[in-house]
MIPA-263536 format. One line per 8 residues: number of its first residue (from 1); their letters; for each residue y, z, x of C-alpha. Coordinates in nm, 2 decimals. Example, Ala and Ser with C-alpha at 12.3 -4.5 7.8 and 13.67 -1.06 7.14 Angstrom:
# residues 2
1) as) -0.45 0.78 1.23 | -0.11 0.71 1.37
This chain:
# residues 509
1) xxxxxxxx) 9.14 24.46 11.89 | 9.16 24.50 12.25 | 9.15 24.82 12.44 | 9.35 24.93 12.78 | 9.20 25.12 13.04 | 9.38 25.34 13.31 | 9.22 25.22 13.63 | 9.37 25.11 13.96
9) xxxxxxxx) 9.27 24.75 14.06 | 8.98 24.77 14.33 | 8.87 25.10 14.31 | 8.52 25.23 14.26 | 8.59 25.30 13.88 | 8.77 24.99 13.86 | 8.40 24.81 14.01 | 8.22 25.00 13.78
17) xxxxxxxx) 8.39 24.90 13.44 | 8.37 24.54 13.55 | 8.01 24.54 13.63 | 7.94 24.62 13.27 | 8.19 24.35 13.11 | 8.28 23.97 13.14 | 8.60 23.95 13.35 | 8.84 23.67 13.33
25) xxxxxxxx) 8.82 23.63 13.68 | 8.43 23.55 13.59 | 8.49 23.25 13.33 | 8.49 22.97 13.51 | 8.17 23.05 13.70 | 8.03 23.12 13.36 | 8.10 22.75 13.25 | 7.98 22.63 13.59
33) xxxxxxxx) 8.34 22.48 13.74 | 8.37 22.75 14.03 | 8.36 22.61 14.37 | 8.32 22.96 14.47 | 8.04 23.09 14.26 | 7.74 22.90 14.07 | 7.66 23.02 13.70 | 7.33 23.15 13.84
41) xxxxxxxx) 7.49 23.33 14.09 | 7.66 23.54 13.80 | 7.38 23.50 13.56 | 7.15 23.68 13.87 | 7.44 23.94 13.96 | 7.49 24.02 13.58 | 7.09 24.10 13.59 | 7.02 24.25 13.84
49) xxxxxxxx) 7.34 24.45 13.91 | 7.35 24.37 14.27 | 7.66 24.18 14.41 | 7.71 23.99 14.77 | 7.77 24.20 15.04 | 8.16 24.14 15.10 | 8.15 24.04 15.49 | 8.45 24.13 15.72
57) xxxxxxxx) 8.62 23.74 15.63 | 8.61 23.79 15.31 | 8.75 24.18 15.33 | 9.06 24.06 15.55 | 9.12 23.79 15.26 | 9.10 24.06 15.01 | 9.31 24.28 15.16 | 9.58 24.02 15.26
65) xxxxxxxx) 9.57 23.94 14.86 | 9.65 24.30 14.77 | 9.93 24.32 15.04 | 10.13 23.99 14.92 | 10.10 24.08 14.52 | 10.34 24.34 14.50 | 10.63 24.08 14.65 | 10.55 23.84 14.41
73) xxxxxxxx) 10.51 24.05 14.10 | 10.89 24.16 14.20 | 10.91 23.76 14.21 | 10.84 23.72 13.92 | 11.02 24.00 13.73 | 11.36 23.90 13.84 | 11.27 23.57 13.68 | 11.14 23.70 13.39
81) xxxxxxxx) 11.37 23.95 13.35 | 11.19 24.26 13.29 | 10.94 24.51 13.46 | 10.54 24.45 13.48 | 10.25 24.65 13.49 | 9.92 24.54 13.62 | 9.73 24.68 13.34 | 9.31 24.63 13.27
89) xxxxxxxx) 9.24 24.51 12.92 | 8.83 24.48 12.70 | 8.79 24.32 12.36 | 8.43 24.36 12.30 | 8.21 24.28 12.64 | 8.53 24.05 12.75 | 8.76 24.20 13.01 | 9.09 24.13 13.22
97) xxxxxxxx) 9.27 24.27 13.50 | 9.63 24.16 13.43 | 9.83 24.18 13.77 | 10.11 24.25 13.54 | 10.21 24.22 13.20 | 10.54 24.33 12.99 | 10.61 24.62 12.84 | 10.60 24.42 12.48
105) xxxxxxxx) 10.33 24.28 12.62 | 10.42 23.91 12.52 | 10.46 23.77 12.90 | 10.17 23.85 13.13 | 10.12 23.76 13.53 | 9.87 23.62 13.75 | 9.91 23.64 14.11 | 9.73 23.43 14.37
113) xxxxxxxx) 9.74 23.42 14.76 | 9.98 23.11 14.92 | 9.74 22.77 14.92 | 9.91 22.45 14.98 | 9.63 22.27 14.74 | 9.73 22.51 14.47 | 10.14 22.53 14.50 | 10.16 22.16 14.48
121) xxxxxxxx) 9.96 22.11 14.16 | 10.16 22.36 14.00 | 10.46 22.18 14.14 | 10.32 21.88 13.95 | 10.27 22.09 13.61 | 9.90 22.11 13.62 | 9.70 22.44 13.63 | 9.37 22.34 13.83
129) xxxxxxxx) 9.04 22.30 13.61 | 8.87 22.63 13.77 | 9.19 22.85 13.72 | 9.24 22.76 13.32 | 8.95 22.97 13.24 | 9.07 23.32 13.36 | 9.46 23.21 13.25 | 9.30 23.17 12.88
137) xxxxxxxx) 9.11 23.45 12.89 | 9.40 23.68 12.97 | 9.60 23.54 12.73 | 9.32 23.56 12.44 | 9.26 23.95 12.51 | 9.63 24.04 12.59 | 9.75 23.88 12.31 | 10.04 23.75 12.50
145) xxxxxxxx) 10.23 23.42 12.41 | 10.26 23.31 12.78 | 10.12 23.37 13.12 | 10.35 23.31 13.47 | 10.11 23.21 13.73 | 10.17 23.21 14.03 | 10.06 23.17 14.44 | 10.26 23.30 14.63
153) xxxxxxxx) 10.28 23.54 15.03 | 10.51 23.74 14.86 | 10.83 23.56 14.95 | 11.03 23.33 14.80 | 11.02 23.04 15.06 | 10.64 23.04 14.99 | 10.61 23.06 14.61 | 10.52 22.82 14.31
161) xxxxxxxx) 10.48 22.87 13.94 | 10.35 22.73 13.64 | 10.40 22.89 13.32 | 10.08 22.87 13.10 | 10.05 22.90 12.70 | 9.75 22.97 12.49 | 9.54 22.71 12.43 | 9.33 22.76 12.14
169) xxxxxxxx) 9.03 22.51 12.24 | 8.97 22.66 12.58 | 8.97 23.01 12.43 | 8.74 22.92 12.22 | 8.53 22.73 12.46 | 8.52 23.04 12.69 | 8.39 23.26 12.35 | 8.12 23.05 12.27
177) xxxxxxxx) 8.03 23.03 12.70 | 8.02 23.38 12.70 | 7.77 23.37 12.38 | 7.59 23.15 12.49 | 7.59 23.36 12.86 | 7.42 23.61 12.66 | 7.17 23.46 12.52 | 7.09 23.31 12.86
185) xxxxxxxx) 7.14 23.66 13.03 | 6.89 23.86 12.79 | 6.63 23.55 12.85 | 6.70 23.50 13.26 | 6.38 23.54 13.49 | 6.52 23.60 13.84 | 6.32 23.36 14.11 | 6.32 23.46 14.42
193) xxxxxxxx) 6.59 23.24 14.69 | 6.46 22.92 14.81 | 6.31 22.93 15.16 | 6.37 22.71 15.36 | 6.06 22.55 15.53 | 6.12 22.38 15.82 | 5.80 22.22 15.80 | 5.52 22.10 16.15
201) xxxxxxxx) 5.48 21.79 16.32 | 5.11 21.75 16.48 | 5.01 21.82 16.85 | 5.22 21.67 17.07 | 5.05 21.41 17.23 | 4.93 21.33 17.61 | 5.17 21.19 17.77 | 5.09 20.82 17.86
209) xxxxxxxx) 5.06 20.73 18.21 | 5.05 20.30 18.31 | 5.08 20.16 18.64 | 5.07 19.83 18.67 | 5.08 19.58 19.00 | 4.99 19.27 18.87 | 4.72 19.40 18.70 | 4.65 19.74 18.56
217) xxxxxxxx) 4.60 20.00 18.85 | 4.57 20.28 18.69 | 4.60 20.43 18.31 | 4.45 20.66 18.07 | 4.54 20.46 17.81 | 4.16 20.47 17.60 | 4.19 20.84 17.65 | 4.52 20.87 17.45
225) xxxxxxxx) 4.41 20.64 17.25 | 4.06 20.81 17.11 | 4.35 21.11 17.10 | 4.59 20.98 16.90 | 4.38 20.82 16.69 | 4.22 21.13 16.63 | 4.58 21.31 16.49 | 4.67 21.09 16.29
233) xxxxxxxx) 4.36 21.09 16.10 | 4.39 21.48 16.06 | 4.81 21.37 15.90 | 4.72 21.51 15.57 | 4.91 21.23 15.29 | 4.78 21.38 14.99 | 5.13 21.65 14.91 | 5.15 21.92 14.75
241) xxxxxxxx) 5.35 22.20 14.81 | 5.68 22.27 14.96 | 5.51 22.35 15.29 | 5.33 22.00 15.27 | 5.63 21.83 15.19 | 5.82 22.01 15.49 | 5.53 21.90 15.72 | 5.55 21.54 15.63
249) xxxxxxxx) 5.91 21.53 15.67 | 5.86 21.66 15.99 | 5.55 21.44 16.10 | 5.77 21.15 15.95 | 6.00 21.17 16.25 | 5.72 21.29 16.49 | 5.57 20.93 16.42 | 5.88 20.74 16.47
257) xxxxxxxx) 5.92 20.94 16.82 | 5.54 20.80 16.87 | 5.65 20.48 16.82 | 6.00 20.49 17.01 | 5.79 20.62 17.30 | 5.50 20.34 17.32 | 5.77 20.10 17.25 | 5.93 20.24 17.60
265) xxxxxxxx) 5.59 20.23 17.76 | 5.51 19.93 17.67 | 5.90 19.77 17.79 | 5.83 20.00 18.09 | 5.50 19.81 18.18 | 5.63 19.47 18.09 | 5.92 19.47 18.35 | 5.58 19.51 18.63
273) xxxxxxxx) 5.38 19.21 18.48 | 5.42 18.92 18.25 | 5.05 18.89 18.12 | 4.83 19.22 18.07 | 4.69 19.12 17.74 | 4.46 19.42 17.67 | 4.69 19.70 17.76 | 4.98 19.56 17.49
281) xxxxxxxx) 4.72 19.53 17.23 | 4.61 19.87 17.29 | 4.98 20.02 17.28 | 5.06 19.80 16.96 | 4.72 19.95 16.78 | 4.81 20.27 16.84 | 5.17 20.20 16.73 | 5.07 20.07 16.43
289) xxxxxxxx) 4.88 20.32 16.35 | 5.19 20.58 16.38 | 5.39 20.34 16.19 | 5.15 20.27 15.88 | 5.13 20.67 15.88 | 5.53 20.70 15.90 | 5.57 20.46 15.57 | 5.26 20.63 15.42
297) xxxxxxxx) 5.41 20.98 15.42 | 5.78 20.85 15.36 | 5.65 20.67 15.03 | 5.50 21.00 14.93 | 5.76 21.22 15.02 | 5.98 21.02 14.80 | 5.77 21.00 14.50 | 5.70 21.34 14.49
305) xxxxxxxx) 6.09 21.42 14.49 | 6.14 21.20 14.23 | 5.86 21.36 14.01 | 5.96 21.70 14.10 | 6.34 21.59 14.00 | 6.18 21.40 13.68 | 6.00 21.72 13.59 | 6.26 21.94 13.61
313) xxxxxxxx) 6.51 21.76 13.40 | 6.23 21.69 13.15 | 6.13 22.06 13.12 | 6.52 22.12 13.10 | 6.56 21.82 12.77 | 6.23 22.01 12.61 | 6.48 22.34 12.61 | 6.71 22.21 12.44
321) xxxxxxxx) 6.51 22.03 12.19 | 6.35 22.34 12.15 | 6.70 22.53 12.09 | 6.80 22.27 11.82 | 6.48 22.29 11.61 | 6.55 22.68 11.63 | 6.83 22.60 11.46 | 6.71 22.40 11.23
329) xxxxxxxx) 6.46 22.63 11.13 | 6.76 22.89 11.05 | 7.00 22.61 10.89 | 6.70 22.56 10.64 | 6.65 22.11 10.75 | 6.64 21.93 11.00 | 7.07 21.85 10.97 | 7.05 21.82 11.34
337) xxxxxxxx) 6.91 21.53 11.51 | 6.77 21.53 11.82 | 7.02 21.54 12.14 | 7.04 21.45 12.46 | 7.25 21.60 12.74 | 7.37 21.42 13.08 | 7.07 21.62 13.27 | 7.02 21.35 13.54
345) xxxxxxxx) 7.35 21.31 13.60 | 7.39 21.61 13.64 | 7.14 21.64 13.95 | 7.23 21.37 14.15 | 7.34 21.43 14.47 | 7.13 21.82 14.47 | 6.97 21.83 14.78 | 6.79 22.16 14.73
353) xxxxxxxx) 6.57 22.31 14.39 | 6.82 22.59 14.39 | 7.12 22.36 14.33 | 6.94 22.13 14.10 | 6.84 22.41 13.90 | 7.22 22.57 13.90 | 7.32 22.21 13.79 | 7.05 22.16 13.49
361) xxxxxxxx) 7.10 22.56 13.35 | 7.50 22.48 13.38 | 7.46 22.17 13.15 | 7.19 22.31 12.95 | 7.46 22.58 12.86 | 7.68 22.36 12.79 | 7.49 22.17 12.58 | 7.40 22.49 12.37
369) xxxxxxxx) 7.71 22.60 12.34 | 7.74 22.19 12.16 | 7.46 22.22 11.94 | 7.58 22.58 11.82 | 7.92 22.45 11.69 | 7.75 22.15 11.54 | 7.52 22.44 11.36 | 7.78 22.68 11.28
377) xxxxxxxx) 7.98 22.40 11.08 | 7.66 22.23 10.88 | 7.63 22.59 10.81 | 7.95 22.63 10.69 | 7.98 22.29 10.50 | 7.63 22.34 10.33 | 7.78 22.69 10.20 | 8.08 22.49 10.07
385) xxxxxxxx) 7.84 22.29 9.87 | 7.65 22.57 9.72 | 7.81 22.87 9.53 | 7.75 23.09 9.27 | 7.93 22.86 8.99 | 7.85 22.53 9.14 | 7.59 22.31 9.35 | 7.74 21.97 9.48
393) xxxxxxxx) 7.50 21.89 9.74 | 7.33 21.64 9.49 | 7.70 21.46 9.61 | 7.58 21.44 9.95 | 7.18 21.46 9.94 | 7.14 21.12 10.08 | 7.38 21.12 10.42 | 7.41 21.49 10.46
401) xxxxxxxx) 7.22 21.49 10.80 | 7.53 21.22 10.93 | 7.82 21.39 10.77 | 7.67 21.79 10.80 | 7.88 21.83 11.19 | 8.20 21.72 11.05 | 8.48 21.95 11.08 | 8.54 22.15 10.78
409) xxxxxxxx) 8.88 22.02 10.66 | 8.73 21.67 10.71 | 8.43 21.77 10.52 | 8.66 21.91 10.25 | 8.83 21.59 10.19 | 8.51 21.41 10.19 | 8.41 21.63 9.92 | 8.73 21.66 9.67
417) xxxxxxxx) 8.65 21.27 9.70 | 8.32 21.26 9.61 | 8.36 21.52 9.33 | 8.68 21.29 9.21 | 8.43 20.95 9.21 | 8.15 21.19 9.06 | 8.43 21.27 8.77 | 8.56 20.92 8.71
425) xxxxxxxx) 8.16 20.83 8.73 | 8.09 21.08 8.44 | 8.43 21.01 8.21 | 8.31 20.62 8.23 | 7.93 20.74 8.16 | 8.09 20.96 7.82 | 8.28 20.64 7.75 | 7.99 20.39 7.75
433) xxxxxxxx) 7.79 20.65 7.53 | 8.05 20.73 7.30 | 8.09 20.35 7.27 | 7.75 20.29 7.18 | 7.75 20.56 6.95 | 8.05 20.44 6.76 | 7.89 20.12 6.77 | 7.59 20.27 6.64
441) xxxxxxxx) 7.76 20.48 6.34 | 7.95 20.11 6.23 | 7.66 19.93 6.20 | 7.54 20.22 6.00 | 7.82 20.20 5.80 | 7.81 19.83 5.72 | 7.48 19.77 5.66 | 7.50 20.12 5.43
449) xxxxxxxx) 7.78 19.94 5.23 | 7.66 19.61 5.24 | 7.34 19.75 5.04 | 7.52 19.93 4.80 | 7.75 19.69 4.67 | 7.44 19.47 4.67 | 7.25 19.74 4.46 | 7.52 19.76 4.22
457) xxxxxxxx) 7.55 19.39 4.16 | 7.87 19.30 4.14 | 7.81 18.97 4.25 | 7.61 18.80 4.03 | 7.58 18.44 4.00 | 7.82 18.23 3.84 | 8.05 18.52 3.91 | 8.41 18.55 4.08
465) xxxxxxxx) 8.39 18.82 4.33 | 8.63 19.06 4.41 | 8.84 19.06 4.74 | 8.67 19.35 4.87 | 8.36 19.23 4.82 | 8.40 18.90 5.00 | 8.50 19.06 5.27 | 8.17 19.29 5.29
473) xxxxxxxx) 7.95 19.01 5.22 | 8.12 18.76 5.52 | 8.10 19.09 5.73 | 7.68 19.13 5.69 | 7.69 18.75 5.86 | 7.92 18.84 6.14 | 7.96 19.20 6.23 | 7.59 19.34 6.29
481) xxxxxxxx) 7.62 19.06 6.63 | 7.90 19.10 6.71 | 7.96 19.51 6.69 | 7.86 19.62 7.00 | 8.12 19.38 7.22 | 8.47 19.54 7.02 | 8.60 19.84 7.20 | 8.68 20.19 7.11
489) xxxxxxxx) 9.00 20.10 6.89 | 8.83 19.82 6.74 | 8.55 20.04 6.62 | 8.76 20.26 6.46 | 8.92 20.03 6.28 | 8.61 19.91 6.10 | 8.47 20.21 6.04 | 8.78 20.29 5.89
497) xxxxxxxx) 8.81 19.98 5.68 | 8.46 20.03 5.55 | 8.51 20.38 5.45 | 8.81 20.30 5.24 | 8.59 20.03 5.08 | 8.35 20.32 4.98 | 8.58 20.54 4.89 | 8.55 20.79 5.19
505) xxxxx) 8.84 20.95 5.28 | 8.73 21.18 5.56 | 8.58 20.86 5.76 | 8.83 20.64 5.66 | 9.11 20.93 5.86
């Protein structure tokens, strides 16, 4: 049941409520599809209590948001018809700060700030991906049956709405987020921000000095060479740490400047003379040299980003693997099989550890909140199966890891049918016994009738035997082979007949 609380939109009370809920406004940076927060941004701000530091930009856009709402909330009451209140609304740790909402409250109102972007998907029908979240949320908690939102300056020459209806699979994808938020909140570590290193190219080196006329005049050429030489055999190749990684970027470069520049010196000497042998060789050693280094610490630099990005998204798969055998441990089996999530997907394109991790805890979330549903409905199937007057999981004991996920009026139907097989299964089982007991009890019968009109001797030789009695006698020859092919009716029928021949009357009803 939700719960209204008399506070004025931005003041300090107002800050302090929503520091200890989970606004609306929040739910789409809780499911990661915010452009202007990450879900470790709130996961750290939910922690830690400590928000950004609202510059003077941002204040102006604030304040120009406040000024414009009132126009449009009068906007949209002359086209709804009736007054609204901005009013602030909980339902457990879940919060909203309506802009305005009916008196019945069965209309509510969002207001946003003119944008272009956002009037002309409206115009088109469609509420954008990152707005659905706090639209759903509003309308969950309120209760109402449909949400106006709107962007507007608080005119009507720059306005566009969109009117927005509960949609019962977001609202319950934004539950289960903020669960799993939780979870992910009581468990968060805070790491301290990335820093960026910006990493050290070696000692610059001499510069070069050639003069040629003809023939080298003058150079220090074996000088800068012994030099050189001697830094790039201090380039350490064997990375490590961020600050090694930064350094070899930067020596990267600092090598292809060393070779750009012995390239011009070398161009620079050529235009004096056609043919100084020694002095080229020297410059291309020692460009070589720069350039075997350059590959060498590119070719590390690049595997160790892709073992780093490797690492991380296998340390993020062995969470979630780690999640579902929890899960499994509480469900009782393993119902659930092992998952995967689009973790490297999900990382292409990061540039930075901070953004890499932001994407693999966003789709780890995600992929929680996956597993949890397929959990909560083999739990709920399994409890079908098993009550206090009946136990038909023997019905599904051999596929009930592949079928355990389905939804439960799916699973229902699967098991009214199995239970209806199981029951034609069990009336054909009774059949075939009571068959083979009737078949049983004639041959019984016969062969009991058969000996006593023997015993008797009523057929002697010589003599003229009754009817009845030829009948038994051809019976003894035919009916013991032959008993166990006639059907139910059949049956009856001779038991019946050889009843009356021995006088029974309560077999021969």
């Amino acid at each position: 049941m939700s719960k209204t609380h008399n506070l004025v939109q931005g003041s300090e009370e107002w800050h302090a409520f929503r520091s200890t809920r989970f606004g609306a406004s929040e739910a789409s940076a809780m499911l990661g599809i915010s452009p202007y927060k990450t879900r470790t941004d709130l996961l750290k701000e939910k922690a830690t209590g400590v928000t950004p530091e609202v510059t003077a930009m941002t204040q102006v856009i604030f304040d120009r948001g406040h000024a414009v709402e009132p126009g449009g909330r009068l906007i949209a009451e002359e086209m709804i018809g009736e007054e609204l209140f901005p009013v602030t609304y909980s339902e457990g740790e879940l919060s909203c700060s309506c802009d305005g909402i009916t008196m019945m409250e069965d209309i509510a109102f969002e207001h946003k700030q003119w944008s272009i972007t956002l009037a002309e998907s409206l115009g088109r029908g469609v509420l954008p991906d990152h707005h659905q979240p706090q639209a759903q949320q509003i309308l969950l908690i309120t209760g109402a049956e449909k949400l106006l939102f709107m962007t507007s300056d608080g005119t009507k020459e720059q306005c566009m709405t969109l009117w927005v209806l509960p949609d019962k699979k977001i609202q319950s994808k934004i539950q289960k987020g903020w669960v799993q938020f939780t979870e992910d909140l009581h468990a968060f570590e805070h790491l301290a921000d990335e820093v960026l290193v910006s990493g050290k190219a070696p000692e610059s080196l001499p510069a070069l000095r050639i003069e040629v006329t003809g023939s080298v005049t003058a150079s220090n050429l074996d000088a800068f060479k012994s030099h050189a030489l001697a830094v790039f055999g201090g380039i350490k190749t064997d990375l490590t740490t961020d600050e090694d990684f930064a350094d070899a970027e930067k020596t990267v470069k600092w090598c292809k400047e060393v070779e750009d520049r012995l390239e011009s010196a070398k161009s620079h000497a050529l235009g004096q003379t056609s043919s100084i042998d020694e002095l080229f060789k020297t410059i291309d050693d020692i460009k070589e040299e720069a350039r075997q280094k350059r590959l060498t610490l590119e070719k590390s630099v690049k595997t160790r980003k892709e073992s780093i990005r490797i690492e991380m998204v296998s340390d993020t798969q062995s969470k979630l693997t780690q999640h579902i055998a929890t899960l499994n441990k509480r469900l009782g089996g393993d119902w659930i099989q092992k998952m995967s999530a689009p973790f490297g997907d999900a990382i292409k394109g990061k540039k930075t550890l901070a953004s890499m991790r932001d994407a693999l805890g966003t789709t780890l979330a995600h992929a929680k909140i996956e597993v949890n549903e397929f959990a909560d409905r083999i739990e709920l199937n399994r409890k079908s199966l098993i009550g206090e007057t009946h136990d038909h999981f023997f019905l599904f004991q051999h596929d009930f890891s592949q079928v355990a996920h389905y939804e439960a009026e799916i699973f229902s139907c699967l098991l009214e049918q199995r239970l209806l097989d199981d029951g034609k299964r069990r009336e054909a089982m009774i059949a075939r016994e009571k068959e083979e007991l009737l078949a049983k009890a004639a041959v019984a019968l016969v062969e009991r009738t058969l000996s006593e009109v023997e015993d008797k001797g009523t057929v002697k030789a010589g003599a003229t035997p009754t009817k009845p009695e030829v009948l038994a006698l051809k019976l003894r020859a035919q009916i013991v082979t032959t008993i166990e092919s006639l059907d139910n009716k059949a049956l009856m029928e001779v038991i019946s007949f050889i009843a009356r021949l021995n006088g029974d009357q309560k077999n021969a009803a």
